[in-house]
GUKOL-606890 format. One record per residue (C-alpha): residue number from 1; residue in three letters; x, y, z. Coordinates in nm, 4 decimals. Layout:
BEGIN
> NUM; ALA; X; Y; Z
...
END
This chain:
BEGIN
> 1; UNK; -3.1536; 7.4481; -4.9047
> 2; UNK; -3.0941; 7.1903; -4.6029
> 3; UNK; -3.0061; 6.8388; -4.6689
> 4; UNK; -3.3656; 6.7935; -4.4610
> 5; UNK; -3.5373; 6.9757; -4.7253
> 6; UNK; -3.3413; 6.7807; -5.0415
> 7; UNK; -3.4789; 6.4589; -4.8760
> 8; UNK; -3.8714; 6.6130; -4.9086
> 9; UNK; -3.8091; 6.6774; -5.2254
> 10; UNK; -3.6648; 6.3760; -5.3354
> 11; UNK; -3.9066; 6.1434; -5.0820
> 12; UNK; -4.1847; 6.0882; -5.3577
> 13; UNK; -3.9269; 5.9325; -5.6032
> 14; UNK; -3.8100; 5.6703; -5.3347
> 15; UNK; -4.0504; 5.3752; -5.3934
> 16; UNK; -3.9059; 5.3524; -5.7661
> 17; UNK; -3.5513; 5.2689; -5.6444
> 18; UNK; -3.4966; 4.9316; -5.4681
> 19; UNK; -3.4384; 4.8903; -5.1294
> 20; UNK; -3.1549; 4.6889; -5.2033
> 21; UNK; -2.9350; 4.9567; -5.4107
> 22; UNK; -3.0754; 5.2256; -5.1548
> 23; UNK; -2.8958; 4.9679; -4.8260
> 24; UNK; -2.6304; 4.8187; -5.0429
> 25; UNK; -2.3355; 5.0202; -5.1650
> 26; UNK; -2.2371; 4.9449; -5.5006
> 27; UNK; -1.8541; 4.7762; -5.4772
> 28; UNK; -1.7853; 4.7613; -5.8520
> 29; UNK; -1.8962; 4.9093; -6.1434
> 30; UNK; -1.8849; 4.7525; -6.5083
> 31; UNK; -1.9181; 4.9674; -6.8520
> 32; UNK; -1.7787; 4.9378; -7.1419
> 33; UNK; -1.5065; 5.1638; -7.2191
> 34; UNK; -1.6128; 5.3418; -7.5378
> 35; UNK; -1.3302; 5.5552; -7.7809
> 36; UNK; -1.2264; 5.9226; -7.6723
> 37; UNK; -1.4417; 6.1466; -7.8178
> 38; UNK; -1.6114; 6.4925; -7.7915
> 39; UNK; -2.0245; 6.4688; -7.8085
> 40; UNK; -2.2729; 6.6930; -7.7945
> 41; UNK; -2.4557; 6.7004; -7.5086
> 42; UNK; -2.8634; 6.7378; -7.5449
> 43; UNK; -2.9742; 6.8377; -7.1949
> 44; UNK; -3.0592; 7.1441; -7.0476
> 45; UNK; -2.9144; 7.0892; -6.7156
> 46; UNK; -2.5332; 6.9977; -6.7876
> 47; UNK; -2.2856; 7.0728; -7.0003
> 48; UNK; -1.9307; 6.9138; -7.1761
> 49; UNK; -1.7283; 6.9653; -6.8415
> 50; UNK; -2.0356; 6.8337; -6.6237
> 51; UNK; -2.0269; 6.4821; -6.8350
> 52; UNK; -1.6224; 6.4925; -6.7793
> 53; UNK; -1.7006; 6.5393; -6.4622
> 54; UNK; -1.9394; 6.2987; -6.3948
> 55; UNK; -1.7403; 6.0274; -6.6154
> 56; UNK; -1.4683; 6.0647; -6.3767
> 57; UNK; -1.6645; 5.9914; -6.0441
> 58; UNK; -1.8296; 5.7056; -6.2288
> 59; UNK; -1.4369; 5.5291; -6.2562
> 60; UNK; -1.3520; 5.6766; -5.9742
> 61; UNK; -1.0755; 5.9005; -6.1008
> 62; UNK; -0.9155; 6.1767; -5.9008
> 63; UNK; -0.9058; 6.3844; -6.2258
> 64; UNK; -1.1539; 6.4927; -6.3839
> 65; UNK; -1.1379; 6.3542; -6.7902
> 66; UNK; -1.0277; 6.6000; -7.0483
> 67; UNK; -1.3429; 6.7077; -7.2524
> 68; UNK; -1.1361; 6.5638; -7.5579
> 69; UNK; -1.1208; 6.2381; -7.3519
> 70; UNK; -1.4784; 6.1319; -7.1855
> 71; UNK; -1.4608; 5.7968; -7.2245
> 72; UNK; -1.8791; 5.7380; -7.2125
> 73; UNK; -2.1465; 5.8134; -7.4416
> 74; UNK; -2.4774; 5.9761; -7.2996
> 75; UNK; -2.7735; 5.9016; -7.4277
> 76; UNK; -3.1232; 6.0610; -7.3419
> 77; UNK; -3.3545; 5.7660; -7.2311
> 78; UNK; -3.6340; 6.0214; -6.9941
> 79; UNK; -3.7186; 6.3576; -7.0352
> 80; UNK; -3.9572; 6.5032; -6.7426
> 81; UNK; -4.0850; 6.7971; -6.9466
> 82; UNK; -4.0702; 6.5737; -7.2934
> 83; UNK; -4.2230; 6.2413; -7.1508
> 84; UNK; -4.3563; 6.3161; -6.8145
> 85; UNK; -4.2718; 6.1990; -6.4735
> 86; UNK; -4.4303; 5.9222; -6.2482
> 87; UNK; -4.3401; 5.5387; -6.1836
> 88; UNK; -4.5410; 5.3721; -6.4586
> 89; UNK; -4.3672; 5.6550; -6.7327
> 90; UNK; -4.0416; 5.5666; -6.5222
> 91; UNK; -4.1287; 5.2209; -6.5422
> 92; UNK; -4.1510; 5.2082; -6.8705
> 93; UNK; -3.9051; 5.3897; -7.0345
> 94; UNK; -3.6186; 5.2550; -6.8111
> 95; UNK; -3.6644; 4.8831; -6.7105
> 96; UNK; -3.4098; 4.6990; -6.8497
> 97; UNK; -3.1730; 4.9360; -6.9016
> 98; UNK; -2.8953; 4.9726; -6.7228
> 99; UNK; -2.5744; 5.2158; -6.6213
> 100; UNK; -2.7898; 5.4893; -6.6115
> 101; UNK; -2.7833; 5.8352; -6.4307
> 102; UNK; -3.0360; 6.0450; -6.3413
> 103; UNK; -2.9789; 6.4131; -6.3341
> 104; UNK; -3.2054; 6.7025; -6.2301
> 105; UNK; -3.1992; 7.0674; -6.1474
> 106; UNK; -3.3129; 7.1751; -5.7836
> 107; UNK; -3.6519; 7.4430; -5.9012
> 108; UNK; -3.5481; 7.7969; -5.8274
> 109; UNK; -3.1481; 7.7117; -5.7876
> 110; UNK; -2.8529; 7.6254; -5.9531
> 111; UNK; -2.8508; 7.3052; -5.7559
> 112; UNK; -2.7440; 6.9717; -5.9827
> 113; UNK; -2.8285; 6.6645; -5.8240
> 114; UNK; -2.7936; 6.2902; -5.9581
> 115; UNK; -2.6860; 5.9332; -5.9626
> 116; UNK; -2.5711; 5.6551; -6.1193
> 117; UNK; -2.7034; 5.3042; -6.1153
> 118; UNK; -2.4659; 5.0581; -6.2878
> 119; UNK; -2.7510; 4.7754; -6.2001
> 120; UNK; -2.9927; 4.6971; -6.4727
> 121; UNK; -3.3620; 4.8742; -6.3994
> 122; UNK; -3.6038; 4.5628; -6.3513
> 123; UNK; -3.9632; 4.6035; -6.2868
> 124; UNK; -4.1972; 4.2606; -6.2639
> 125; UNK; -4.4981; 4.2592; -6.2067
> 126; UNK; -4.6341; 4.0587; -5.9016
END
């Protein structure tokens, strides 16, 4: 799948992230540093070593964390195929929460794609 092709898919989701986190890149991120532990994870798209993984990118780390070691709890806040998927469900489920990632599985591949938004999700109306 071409990077053109990623974008098509992903194009529909835009107008829920603002334009601001989209232009601006992110030059520090704050979370809480939580005790070493080993969780179970609940989603059907990643595993133990994907959340080491992704913990280390988060703080920037060269090495990837130890699965004994992930130093962030994960917590299920949307489900697609549990709660359904379009901006008012995003909407509100999410707004006000914040250091969140989204992940999600490419149909028909074994292509893992996410993101991490350390900003807190805010949707006014007006």
């Amino acid at each position: 799948m071409s990077g053109k092709d990623i974008i098509q898919k992903v194009k529909p989701y835009m107008e829920i992230f603002n334009k601001q986190l989209l232009d601006e890149p992110v030059k520090s991120i704050i979370l809480p540093e939580l005790p070493s532990q080993t969780q179970e994870l609940f989603s059907t798209i990643i595993i133990n070593e994907h959340a080491a993984e992704i913990s280390s990118r988060i703080d920037r780390k060269n090495t990837i964390y130890s699965l004994n070691n992930i130093p962030y709890v994960f917590q299920l806040i949307l489900r697609s195929s549990r709660d359904g998927f379009d901006p008012k469900i995003f909407w509100k489920i999410c707004h006000g929460h914040s250091n969140t990632g989204t992940i999600l599985k490419v149909a028909d591949t074994d292509e893992i794609l996410g993101g991490f938004n350390p900003l807190e999700w805010n949707k006014t109306d007006g």
